[in-house]
C-alpha positions in Angstrom: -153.4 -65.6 67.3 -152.9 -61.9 67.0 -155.0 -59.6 65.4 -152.3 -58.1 63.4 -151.2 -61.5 62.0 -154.4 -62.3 60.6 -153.8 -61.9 57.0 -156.3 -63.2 54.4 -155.8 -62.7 50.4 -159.2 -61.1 50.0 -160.4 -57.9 51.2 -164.2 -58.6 52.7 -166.5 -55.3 52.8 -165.3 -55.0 56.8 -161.9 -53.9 55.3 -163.3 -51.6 53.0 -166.0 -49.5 56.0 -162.9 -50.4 58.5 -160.5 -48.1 56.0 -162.8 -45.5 55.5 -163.5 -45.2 59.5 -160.3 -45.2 60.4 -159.3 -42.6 57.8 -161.7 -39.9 58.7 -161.4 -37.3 61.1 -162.9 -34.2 62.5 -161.8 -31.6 59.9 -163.6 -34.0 57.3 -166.8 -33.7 58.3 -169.3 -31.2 56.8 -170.3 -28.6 59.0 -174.4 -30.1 58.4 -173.2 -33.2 60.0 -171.6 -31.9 62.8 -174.0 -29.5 63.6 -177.3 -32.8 63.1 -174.5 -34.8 65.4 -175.6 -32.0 68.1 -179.0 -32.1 67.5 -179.2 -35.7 67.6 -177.3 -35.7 71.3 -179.5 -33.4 72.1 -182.7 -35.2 71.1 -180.9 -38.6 72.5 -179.9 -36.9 75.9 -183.5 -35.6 76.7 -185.0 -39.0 75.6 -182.4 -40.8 77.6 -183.0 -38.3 81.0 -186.6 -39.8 80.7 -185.9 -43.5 80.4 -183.8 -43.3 83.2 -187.3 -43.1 85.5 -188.7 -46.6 83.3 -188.9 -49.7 85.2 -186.8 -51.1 83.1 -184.1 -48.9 83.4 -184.3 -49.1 87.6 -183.9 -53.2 86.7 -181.0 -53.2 84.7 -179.1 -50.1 87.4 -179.9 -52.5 90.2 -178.6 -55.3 88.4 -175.0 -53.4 87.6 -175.1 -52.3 90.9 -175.5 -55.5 92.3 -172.8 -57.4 89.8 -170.5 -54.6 91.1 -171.0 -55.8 94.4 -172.9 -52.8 95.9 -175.5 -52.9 98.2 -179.4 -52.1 96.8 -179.7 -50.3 100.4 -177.2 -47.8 99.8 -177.7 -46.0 97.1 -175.3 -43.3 97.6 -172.4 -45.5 97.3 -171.6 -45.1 93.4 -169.2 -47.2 93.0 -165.7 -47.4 91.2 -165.4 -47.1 87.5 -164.0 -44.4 84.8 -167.4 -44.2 83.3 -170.7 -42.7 84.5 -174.3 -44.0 84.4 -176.7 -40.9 83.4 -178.6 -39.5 86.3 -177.6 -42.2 89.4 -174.1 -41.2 88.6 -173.5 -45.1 89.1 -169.2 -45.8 88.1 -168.5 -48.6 85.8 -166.8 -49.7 83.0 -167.1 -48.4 79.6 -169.0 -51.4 78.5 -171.9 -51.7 81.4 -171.6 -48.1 81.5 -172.6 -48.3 77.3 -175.1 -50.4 77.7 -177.3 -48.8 80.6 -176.6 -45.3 78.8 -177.9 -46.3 75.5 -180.9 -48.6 77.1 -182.1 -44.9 78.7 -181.9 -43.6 75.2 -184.3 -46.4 74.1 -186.2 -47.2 76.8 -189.0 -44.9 76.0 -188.9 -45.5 71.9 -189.0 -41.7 71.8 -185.4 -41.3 69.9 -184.5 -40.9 66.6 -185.8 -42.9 63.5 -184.0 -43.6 60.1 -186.6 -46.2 58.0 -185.6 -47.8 54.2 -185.4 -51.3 53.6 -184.9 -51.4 57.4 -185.6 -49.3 60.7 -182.9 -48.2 62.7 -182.4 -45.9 65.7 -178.9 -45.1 65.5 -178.9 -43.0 68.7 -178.9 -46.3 70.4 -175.4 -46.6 69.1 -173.8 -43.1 70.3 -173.5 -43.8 74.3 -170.6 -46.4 73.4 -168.1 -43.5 72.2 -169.5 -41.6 74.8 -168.3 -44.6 77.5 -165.1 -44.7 75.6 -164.7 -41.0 75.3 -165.4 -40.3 79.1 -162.7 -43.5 79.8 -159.8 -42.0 77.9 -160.7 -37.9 78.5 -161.2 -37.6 74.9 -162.7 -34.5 73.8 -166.4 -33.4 72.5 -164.8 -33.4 68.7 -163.9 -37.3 69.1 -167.2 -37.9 70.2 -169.1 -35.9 67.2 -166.6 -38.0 64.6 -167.5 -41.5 66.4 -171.2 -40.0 66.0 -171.2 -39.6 62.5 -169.4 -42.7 61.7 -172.4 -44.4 63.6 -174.7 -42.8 61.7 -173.1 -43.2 58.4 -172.9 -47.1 58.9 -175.7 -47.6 60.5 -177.6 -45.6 58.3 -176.4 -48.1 55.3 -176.7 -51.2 56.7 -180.2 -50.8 57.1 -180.7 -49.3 53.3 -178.6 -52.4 51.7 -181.1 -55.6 52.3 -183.3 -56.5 49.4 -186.2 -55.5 50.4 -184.8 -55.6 54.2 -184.0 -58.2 57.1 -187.5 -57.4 58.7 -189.3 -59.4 55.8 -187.3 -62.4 56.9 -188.0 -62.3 60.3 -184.8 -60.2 61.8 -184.6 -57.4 64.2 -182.2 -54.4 63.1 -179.7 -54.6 66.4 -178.2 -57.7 64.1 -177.5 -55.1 62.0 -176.6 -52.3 64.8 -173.6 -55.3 65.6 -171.9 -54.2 62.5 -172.2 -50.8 63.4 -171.4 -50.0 66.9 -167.9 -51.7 66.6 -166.8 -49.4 64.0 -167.7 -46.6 65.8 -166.6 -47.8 69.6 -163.1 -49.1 67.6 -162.6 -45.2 66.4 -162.7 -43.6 69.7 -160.1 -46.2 70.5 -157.8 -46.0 67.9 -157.8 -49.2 66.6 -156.2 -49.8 62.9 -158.2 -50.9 59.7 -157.2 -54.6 60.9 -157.8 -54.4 64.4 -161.4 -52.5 63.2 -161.8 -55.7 61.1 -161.6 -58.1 64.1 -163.6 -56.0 66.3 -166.4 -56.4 63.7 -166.3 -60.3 63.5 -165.9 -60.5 67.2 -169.2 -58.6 67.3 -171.9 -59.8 64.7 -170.8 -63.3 65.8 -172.4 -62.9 68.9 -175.4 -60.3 68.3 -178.2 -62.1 65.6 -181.5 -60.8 67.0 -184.5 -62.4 66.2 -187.6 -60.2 65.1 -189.8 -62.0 68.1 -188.5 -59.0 70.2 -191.3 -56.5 68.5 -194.0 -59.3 67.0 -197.2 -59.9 69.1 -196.5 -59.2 73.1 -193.7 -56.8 73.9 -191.2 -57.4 77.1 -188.3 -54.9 78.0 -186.5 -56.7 75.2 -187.9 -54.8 72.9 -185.7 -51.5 73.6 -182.9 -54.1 75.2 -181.7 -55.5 71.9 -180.2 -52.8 69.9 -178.0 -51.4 73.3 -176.9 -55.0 73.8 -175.5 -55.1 70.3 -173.8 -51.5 71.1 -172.4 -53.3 74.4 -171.2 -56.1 72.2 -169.8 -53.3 70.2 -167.8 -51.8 72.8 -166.4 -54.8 74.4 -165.6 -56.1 70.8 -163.6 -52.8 70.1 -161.2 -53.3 73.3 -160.7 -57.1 72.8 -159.8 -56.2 69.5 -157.3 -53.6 70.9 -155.8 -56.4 72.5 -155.5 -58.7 69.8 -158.3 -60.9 70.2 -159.5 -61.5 66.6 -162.5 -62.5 64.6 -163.9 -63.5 61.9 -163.1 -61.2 58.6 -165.6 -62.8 56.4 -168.8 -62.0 58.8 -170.3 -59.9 55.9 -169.5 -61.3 52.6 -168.2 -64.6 53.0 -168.2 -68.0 53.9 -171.5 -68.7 56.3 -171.4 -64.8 56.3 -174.1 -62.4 56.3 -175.3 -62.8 53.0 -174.5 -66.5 52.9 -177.0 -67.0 55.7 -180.0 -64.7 54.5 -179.4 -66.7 51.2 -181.3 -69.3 51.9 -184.4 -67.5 52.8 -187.3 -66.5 50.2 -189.7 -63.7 50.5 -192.3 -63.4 48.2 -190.1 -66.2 45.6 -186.8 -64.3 45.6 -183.6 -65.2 47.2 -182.6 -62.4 50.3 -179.7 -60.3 48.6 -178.2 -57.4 49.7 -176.4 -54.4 47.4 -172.5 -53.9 48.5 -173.0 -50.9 46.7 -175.4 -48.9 48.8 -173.1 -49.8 51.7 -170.1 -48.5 50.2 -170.3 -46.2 47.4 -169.3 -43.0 48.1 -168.7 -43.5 51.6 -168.3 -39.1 52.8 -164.8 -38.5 53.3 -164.5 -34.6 52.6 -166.8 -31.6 53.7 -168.6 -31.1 50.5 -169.5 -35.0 51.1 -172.9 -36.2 51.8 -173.1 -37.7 55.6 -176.3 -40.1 55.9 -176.8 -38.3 59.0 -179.3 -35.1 57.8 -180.9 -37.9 56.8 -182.5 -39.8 59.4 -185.4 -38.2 61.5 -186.4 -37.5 65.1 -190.2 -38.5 67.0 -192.2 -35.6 68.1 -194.6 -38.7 69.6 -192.9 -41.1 72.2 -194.1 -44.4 70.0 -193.2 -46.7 67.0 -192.6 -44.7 64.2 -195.0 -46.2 61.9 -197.4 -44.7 64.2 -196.3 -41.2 63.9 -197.7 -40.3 60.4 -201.1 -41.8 61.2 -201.9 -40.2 64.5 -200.5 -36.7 63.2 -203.4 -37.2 60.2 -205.7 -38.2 63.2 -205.1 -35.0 65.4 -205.0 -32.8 62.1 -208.3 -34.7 61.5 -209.4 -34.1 65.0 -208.5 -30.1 65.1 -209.4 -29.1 61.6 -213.3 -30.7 62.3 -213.9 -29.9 65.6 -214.3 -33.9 66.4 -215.3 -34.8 69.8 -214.2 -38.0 71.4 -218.0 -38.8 72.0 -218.9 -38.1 68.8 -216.7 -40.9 66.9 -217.8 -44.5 65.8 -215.3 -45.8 63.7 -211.4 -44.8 62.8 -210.2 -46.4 59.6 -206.8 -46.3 59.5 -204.6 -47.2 56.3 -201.3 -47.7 56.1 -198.6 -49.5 54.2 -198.7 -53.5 55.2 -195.8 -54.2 57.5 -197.2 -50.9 59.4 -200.8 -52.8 60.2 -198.5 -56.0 60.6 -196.5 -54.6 63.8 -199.0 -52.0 65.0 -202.5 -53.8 64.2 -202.6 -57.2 65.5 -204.9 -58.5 67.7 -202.7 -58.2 71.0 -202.2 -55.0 70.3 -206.0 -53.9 70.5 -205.2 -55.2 74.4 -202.2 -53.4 75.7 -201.1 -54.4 78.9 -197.4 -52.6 79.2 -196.2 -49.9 78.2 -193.7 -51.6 75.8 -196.9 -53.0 74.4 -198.8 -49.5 74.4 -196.4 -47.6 72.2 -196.1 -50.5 69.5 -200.0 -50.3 69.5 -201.8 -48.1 66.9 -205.3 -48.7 68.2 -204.2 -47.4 72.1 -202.1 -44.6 70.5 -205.6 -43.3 68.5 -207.8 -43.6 71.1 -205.8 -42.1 73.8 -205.0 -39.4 71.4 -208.5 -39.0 70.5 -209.7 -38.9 74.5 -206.3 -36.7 75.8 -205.6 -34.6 72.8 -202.1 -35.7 73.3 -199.4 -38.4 73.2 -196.9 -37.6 75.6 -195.2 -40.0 78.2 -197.9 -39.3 80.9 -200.2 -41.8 77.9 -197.9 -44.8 79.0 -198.2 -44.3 82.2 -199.2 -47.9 83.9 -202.6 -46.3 85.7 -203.7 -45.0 81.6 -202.9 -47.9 79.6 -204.2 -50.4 81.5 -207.6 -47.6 81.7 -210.1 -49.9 80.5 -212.5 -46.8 80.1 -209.9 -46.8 76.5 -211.4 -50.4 75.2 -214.3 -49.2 73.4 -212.3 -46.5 71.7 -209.7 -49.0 70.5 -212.4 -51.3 69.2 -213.2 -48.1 66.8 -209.9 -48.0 65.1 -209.7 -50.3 61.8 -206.2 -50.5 60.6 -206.1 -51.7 57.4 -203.3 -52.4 54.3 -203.3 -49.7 51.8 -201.5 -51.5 48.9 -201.4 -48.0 46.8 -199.4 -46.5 49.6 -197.2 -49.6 49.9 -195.6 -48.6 46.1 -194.9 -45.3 48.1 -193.0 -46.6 51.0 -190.2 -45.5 52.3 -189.9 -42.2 50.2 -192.9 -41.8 52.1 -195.3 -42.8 55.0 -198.3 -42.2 53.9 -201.2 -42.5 55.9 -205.3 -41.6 55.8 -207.5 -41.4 58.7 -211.1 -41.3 58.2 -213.3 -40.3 60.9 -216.9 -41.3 60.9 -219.0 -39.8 63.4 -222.2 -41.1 65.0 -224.6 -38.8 62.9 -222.7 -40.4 59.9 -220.6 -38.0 58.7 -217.0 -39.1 57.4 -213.9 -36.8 57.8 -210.8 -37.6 56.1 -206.6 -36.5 56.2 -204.0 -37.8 54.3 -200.0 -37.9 56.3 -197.1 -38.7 54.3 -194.3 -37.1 56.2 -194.4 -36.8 59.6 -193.2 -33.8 61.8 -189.7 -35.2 62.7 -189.0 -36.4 59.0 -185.7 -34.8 57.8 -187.8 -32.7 55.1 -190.1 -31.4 58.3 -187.3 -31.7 61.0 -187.6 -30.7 64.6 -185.9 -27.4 65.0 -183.6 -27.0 67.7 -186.4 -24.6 69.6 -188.4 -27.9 69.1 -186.0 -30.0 70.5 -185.8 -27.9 73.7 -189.0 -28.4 74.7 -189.1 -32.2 74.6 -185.9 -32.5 76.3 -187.0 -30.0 78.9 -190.1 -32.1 79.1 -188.2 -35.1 80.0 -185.5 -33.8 81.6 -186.4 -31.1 84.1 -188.7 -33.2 86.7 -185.3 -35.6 86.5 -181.8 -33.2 86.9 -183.8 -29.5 87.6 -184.6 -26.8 85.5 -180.9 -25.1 85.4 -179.1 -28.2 85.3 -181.1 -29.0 82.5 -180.1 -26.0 80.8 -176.6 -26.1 81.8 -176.7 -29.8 80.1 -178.6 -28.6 77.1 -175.7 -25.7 76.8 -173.2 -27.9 76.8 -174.4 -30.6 74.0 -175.1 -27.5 71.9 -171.5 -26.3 72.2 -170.1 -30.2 71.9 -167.6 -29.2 69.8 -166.0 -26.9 72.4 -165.8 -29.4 75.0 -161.8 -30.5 76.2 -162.8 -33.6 77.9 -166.3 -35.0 77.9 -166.0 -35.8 81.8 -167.3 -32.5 81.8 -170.6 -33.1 80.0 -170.9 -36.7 81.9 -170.9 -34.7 85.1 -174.0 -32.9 84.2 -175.9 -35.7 83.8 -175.6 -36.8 87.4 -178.7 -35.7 89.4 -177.5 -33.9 92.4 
């Protein structure tokens, strides 16, 4: 059956977000958004130019490669695609090419952040316009639209769960399956029905158990959420065709909310509010887009962990505390914080995936460096056993005062006792990155440069850097995918 001659006599909450996408465009947008929309590529593009050296990343190329049918001994041969893999310059299609984009973006759990009733990174999104935009010549405007409409959904799916699909056991790329249709179906034109399909087709295929980031960590972890964005993409284009799906993934029959019905936390249903995911939906410039409000990482770990280790190093600076000198480090936090980043196999990391979800290896490698960059996940330093005592010292413990605080804030205290007995406190709630303390774009240089210059070269780097900064200015975004080709 055809897309277009699905008809149903109720409008589900995918007509209502597949209206609104397909009625915005460019000259609604706020100039805020567009400029964050930058910013955000920017951030995302350095983070992705360093997971393109993660072993993970060289997995999943030499897969693609290999499905494509080229050899693993000759890696010039790039292959034959309208879409470009960052840094191997590898050609594909726009949905393999999506997919290993947006995994370099993730692979180092270094981008972006937004945290309510759920978490969500919706940088892992954004390479599936970019695929699409770089398949049909599209220009750098198309692609900061498709952006914001990412981060607009996105940003709402993971506000509207009561308190949030993480308390019942489910990772946020089922969510990010909602979202990266929408998006990938705007680049491509689709109509409100079509966008409607491209939705079912999607979230029918992409539930994510939260196993991917409880107890021991495998690449899956920063697989998930570009596998929904793949699903995304492909969804989009079958929907183009006229493949259809189900309307009612959201809101009805065996839908979304049907399903998360059943489950309890705490002795209440799981409920979601329609509302938060569709009231006042932006659709002028004096609008306000949800993307000034999600955050960046100035550390290259869980996010949870960033308000804790900055009170650490504030702790650490202020006092003049010596790595030697320290016997214990009591951290409190709010609950689900000690939950993911406290358990026991976390006190033993052995992979980096592991490392960077671990708040007792990102304190005491903080505490011994004086820094946590991506040279602390390297393999040779967290496997460092020289680090096990220190991790022993850190106590991470439930703060249930801070817990009536979350998410307006993420409070955290770090005391610091020292061996002569002397205790030393500091109290985080808003980590540097959070949209009220946001990265500046002097800020985001230098991480980008960080991660990006050992990979393309200082001047390409810059030339890259130009170019995302001037998105808006772009004719065709073939010209920006170029640049992220190492030479």
């Amino acid at each position: 059956m055809a897309a277009s001659q699905v008809e149903s006599s109720k409008k589900y909450v995918s007509h209502a977000l597949a209206e609104w996408a397909c009625s915005l465009t460019y000259d609604h947008l706020s100039p805020a958004a567009i400029e964050k929309a930058k910013l955000f590529w920017f951030d995302s593009m350095g983070c992705a130019l360093g997971g393109s050296q993660q072993e993970d990343a060289h997995i999943l190329l030499a897969h693609y490669r290999e499905m494509a049918g080229l050899s693993p001994d000759r890696p010039a041969d790039k292959g034959h695609g309208p879409c470009t893999a960052f840094v191997s310059g590898f050609r594909t299609n726009a949905v393999d090419a999506a997919f290993l984009n947006d995994h370099m973006i993730r692979a180092m759990d270094y981008n972006d952040i937004y945290w309510k009733a759920d978490p969500c990174h919706p940088s892992d999104i954004i390479a599936g316009p970019l695929a699409l935009c770089e398949m049909l010549g599209l220009s750098g405007k198309d692609l900061i639209l498709a952006t914001v409409i990412a981060y607009e959904v996105e940003q709402r799916l993971c506000e509207f769960g009561v308190p949030g699909i993480r308390e019942y056991g489910w990772h946020h790329a089922t969510l990010t399956a909602f979202a990266a249709p929408i998006a990938a179906g705007k680049v491509i034109g689709l109509n409100a029905d079509q966008m409607v399909q491209a939705i079912g087709i999607s979230a029918s295929r992409t539930f994510t158990p939260g196993a991917v980031t409880a107890g021991k960590l495998t690449n899956m972890k920063n697989t998930v959420d570009p596998w929904a964005t793949r699903m995304g993409v492909e969804s989009a284009m079958l929907a183009r065709r006229g493949f259809s799906g189900p309307e009612h993934m959201i809101d009805g029959k065996e839908g979304l909310y049907a399903v998360f019905g059943h489950v309890h936390y705490k002795g209440a249903a799981a409920k979601f509010d329609t509302n938060i995911l569709l009231d006042r939906l932006p659709r002028g410039a004096e609008d306000h887009y949800r993307i000034l409000d999600c955050g960046m990482k100035s550390f290259p770990i869980e996010a949870l962990s960033h308000a804790p280790l900055t009170a650490m190093m504030k702790c650490v600076k202020v006092n003049e505390i010596r790595a030697g000198d320290v016997a214990e480090i009591k951290v409190e936090v709010i609950a689900r914080a000690a939950d993911i980043l406290g358990d026991p196999h976390k006190y033993r990391p052995d992979s980096k995936e592991t490392a960077d979800h671990s708040l007792p290896y990102c304190m005491a490698v903080g505490l011994v460096d004086g820094m946590v960059t991506p040279l602390q996940f390297k393999e040779s330093r967290v496997l460092d056993k020289a680090l096990i005592p220190i991790m022993d010292k850190v106590k991470v413990v439930a703060n249930e005062e801070f817990e009536a605080l979350f998410p307006k804030f993420q409070p955290s205290r770090v005391t610091i006792t020292t061996t002569s007995g002397k205790s030393f406190s500091t109290r985080v709630d808003v980590p540097k990155g959070d949209p009220r303390d946001p990265m500046t774009a002097e800020e985001i240089a230098v991480k980008f440069h960080a991660l990006g210059d050992t990979v393309l070269g200082r001047q390409a780097c810059e030339r890259l850097a130009h170019a995302i900064l001037g998105l808006e200015k772009v004719a065709d975004v073939r010209a920006l995918t170029a640049m992220t080709v190492k030479s």
